[in-house]
C-alpha positions as CSV (number, residue, x, y, z in Angstrom):
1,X,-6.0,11.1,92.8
2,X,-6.7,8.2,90.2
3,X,-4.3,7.6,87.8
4,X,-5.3,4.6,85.0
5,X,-4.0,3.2,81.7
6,X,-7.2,3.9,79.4
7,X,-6.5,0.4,77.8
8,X,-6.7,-1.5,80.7
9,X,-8.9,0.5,82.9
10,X,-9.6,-2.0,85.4
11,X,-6.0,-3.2,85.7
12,X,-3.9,-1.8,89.0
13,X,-5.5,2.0,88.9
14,X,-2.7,4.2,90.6
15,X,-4.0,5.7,93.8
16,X,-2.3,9.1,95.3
17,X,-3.2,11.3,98.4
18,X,-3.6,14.4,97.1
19,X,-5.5,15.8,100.1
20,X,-2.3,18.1,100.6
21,X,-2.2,19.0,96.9
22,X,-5.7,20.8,96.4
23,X,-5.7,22.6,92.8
24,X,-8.8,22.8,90.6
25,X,-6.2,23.4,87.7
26,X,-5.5,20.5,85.3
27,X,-2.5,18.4,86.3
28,X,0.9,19.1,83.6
29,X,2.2,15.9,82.5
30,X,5.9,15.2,82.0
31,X,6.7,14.2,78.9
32,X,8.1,10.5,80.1
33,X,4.8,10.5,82.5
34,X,6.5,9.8,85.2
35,X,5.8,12.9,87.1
36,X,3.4,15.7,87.0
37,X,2.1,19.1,88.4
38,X,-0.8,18.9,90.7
39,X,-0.8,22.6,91.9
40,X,2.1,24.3,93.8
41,X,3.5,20.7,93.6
42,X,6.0,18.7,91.3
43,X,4.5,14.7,91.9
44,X,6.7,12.0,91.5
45,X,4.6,9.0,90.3
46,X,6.5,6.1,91.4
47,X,7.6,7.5,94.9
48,X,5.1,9.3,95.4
49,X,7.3,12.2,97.2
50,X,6.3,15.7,96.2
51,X,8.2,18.7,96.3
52,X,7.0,22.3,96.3
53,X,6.9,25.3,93.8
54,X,6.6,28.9,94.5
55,X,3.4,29.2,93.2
56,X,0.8,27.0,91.0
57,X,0.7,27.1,87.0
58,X,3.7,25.7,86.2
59,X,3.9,23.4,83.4
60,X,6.7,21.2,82.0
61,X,9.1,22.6,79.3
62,X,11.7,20.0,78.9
63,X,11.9,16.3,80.5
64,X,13.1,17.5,83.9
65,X,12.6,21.1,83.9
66,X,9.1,23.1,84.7
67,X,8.6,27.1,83.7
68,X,5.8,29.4,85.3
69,X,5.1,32.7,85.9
70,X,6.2,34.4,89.3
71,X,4.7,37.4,90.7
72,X,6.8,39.0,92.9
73,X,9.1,40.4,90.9
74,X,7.0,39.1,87.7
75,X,9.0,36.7,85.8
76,X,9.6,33.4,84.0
77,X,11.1,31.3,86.2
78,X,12.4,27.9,85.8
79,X,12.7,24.8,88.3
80,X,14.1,21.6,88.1
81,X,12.7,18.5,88.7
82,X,12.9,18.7,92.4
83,X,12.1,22.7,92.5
84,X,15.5,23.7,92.6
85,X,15.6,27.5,90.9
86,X,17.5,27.1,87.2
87,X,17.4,30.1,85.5
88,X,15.4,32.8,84.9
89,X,14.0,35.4,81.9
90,X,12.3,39.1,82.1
91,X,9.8,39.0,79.3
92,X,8.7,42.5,80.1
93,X,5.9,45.0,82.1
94,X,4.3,42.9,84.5
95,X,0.9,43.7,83.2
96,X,1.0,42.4,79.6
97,X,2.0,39.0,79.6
98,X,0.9,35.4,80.3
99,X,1.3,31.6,79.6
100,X,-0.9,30.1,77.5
101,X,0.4,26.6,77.3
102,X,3.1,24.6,77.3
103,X,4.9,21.7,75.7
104,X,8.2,20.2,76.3
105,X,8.7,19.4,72.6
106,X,7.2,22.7,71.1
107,X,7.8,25.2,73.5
108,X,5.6,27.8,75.7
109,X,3.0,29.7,74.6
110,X,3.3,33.6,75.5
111,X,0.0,35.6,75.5
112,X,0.8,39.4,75.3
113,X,-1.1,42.6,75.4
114,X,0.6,46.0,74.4
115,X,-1.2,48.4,76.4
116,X,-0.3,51.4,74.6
117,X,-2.0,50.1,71.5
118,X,-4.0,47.4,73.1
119,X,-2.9,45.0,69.9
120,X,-2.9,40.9,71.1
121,X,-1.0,38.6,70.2
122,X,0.6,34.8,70.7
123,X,4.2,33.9,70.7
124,X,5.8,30.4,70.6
125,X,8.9,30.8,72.7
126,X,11.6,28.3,72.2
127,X,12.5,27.8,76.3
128,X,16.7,26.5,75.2
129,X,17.2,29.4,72.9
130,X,14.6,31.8,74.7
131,X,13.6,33.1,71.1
132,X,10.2,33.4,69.5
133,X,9.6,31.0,66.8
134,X,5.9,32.3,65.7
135,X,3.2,34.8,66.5
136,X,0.1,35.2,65.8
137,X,-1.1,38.7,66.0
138,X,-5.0,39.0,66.9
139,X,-6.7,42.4,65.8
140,X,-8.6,44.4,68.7
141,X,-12.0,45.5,68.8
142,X,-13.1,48.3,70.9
143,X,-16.6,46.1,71.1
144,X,-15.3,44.7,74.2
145,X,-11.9,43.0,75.6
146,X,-10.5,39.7,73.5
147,X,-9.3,36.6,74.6
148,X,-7.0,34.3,73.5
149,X,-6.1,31.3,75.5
150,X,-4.1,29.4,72.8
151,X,-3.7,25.6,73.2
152,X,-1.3,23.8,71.2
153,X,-2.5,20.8,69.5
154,X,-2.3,18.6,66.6
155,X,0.9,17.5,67.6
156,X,2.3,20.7,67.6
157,X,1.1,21.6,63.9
158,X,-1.6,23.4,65.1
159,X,-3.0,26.3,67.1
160,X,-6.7,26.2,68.5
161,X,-7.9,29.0,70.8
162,X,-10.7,31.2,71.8
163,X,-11.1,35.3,70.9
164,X,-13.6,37.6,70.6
165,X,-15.5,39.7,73.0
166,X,-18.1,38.5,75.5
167,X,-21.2,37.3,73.6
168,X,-19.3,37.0,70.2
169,X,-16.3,34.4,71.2
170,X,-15.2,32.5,68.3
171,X,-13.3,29.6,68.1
172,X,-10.1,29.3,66.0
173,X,-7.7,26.8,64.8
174,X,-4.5,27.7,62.9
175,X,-1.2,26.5,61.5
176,X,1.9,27.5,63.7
177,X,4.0,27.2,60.7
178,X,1.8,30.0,58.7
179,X,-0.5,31.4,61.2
180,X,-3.4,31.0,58.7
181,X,-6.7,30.3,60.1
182,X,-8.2,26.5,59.3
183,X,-11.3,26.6,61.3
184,X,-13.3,28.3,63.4
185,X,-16.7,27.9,65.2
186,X,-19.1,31.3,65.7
187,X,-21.5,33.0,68.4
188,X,-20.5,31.5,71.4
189,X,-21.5,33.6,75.0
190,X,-18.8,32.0,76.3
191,X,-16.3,28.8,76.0
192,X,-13.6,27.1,76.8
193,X,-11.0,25.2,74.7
194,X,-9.3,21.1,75.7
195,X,-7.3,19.9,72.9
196,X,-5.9,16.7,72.4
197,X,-2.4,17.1,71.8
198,X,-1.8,14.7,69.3
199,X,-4.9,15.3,67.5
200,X,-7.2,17.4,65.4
201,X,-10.2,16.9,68.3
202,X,-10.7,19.3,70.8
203,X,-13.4,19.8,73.7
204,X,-15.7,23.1,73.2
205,X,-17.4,24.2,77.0
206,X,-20.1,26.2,76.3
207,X,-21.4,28.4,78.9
208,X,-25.0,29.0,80.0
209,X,-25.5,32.5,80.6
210,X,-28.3,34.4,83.3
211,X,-29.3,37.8,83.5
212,X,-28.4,39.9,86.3
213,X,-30.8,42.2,87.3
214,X,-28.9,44.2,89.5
215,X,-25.9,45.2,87.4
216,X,-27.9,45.0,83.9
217,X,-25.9,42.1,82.3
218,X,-25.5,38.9,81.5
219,X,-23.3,36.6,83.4
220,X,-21.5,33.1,82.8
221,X,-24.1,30.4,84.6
222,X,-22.5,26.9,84.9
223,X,-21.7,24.8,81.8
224,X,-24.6,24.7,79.1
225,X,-22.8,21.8,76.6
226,X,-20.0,20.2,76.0
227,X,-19.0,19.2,72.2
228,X,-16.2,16.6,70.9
229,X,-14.9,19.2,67.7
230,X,-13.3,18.0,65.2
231,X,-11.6,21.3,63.4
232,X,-9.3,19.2,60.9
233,X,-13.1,18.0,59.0
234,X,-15.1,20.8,60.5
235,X,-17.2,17.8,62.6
236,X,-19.0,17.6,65.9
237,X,-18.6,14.1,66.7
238,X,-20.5,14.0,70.0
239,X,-22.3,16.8,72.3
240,X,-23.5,16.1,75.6
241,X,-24.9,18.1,78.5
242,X,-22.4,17.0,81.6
243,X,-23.8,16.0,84.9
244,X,-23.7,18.3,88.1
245,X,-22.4,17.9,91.3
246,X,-22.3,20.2,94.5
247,X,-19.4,21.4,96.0
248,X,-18.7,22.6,99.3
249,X,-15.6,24.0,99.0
250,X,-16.8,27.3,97.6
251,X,-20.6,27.9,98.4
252,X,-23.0,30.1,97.4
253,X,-23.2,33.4,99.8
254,X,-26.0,31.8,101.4
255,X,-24.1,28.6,102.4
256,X,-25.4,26.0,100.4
257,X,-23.3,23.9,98.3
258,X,-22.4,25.6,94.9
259,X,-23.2,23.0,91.5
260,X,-20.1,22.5,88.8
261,X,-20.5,20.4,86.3
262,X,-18.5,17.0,86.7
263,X,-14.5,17.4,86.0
264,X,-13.7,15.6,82.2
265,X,-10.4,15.0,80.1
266,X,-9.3,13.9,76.6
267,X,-6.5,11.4,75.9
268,X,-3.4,13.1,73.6
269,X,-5.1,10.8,70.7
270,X,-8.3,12.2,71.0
271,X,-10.3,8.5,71.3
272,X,-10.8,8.3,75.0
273,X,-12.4,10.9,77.1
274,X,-13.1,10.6,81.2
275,X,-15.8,12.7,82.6
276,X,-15.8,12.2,87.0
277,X,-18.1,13.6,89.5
278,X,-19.9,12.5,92.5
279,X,-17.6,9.4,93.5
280,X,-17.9,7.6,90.0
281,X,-15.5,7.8,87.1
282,X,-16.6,7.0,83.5
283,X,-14.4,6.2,80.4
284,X,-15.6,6.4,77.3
285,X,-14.5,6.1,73.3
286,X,-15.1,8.4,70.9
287,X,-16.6,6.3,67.9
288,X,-15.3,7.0,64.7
């Protein structure tokens, strides 16, 4: 793992062995930087030591405490900064419930699904008081199942997200403090949300799609744009097609090497964005 001060890109890049922490997911920064979660793992960066959690997708909720969802019993648990067990809270059926996101200074974002009514909804959970301190109620359509994957962005102010059934997904930002809609981007297949935390910009995935033959439907096929969005002037800054690269860690059924597009990320201020594949990393500013 590279780590490197956007700034000074070529100054004294941070190298890590991360052979032992394999995760596709996204690594959760702590809110001094100092650490981070790679996967199952809690990394510190100036040791380099590692210590392990029960499972992945674990994010930080406070500067030296971490919150996920456990499986067995389902619940949200909470570690320390060495993955010592801290506390504990049952937000329900094990069915219904997920985390969206995460931020120490804002708090964890629930996704819920009552399954008696199938009604959706997000709630902002304050992790020291374990109350709710907004939802956002999304309305179900029997068209199809809804998504919501909430990100929080804008430096907390806002809400951006992805719902709708697949083939219709829309793209919405809101207000946390009045749950009211800002923006919102139509008639995607499929598509996935990066914010910048500190900023208005987000990254829009779109998905290529391909027919399939044998069960009569369309499927997600690899990643057909990306877009630099920004919802707070309703702008596309910059769109680009993203290279490919194979990877053998999951192959096709016939062996060969599967494609992904190359891995990508966009700083909290929404001016630099790094885009890696294939043994070469590539920093870029957004201009304006």
């Amino acid at each position: 793992m590279l780590i490197l001060d956007a700034e000074h890109s070529q100054t004294n890049p941070q190298r890590i062995n991360a052979n032992h922490l394999v995760t596709y997911r996204i690594p959760d920064w702590s809110p001094s930087g100092g650490q981070l979660v790679l996967g199952p793992s809690i990394v510190d960066l100036v040791t380099q030591e590692a210590c392990l959690l029960p499972e992945s997708g674990f994010h930080f909720v406070g500067s030296g405490e971490v919150a996920g969802r456990l499986r067995n019993p389902v619940r949200l648990a909470f570690y320390d900064s060495g993955c010592r067990s801290t506390r504990n809270w049952d937000l329900g059926p094990p069915d219904d419930w997920r985390i969206d996101d995460a931020w120490p200074t804002h708090g964890i974002l629930i996704g819920r699904l009552f399954l008696g009514t199938g009604r959706l909804f997000d709630s902002l959970m304050n992790p020291q008081t374990e109350q709710a301190t907004a939802r956002f109620d999304v309305p179900w359509n029997a068209a199809g199942p809804y998504r919501i994957d909430g990100k929080i962005t804008d430096g907390g102010a806002s809400l951006c997200g992805v719902r709708g059934p697949e083939g219709r997904r829309v793209v919405f930002c809101r207000q946390m403090d009045s749950g009211r809609d800002i923006a919102y981007k139509k008639n995607f297949y499929d598509v996935d949300v990066q914010p910048a935390r500190n900023s208005k910009r987000v990254v829009l995935s779109e998905s290529a799609r391909k027919f399939d033959w044998g069960d009569f439907h369309w499927n997600p096929d690899g990643v057909k744009n990306r877009t630099v969005w920004d919802f707070g002037r309703d702008e596309v800054l910059v769109s680009w097609q993203p290279k490919v690269q194979d990877l053998n860690e999951t192959p096709l059924p016939n062996g060969r090497a599967r494609p992904q597009p190359y891995a990508f990320a966009i700083s909290p201020s929404g001016e630099y964005l790094v885009e890696g594949g294939a043994d070469r990393l590539t920093l870029y500013r957004i201009i304006p």
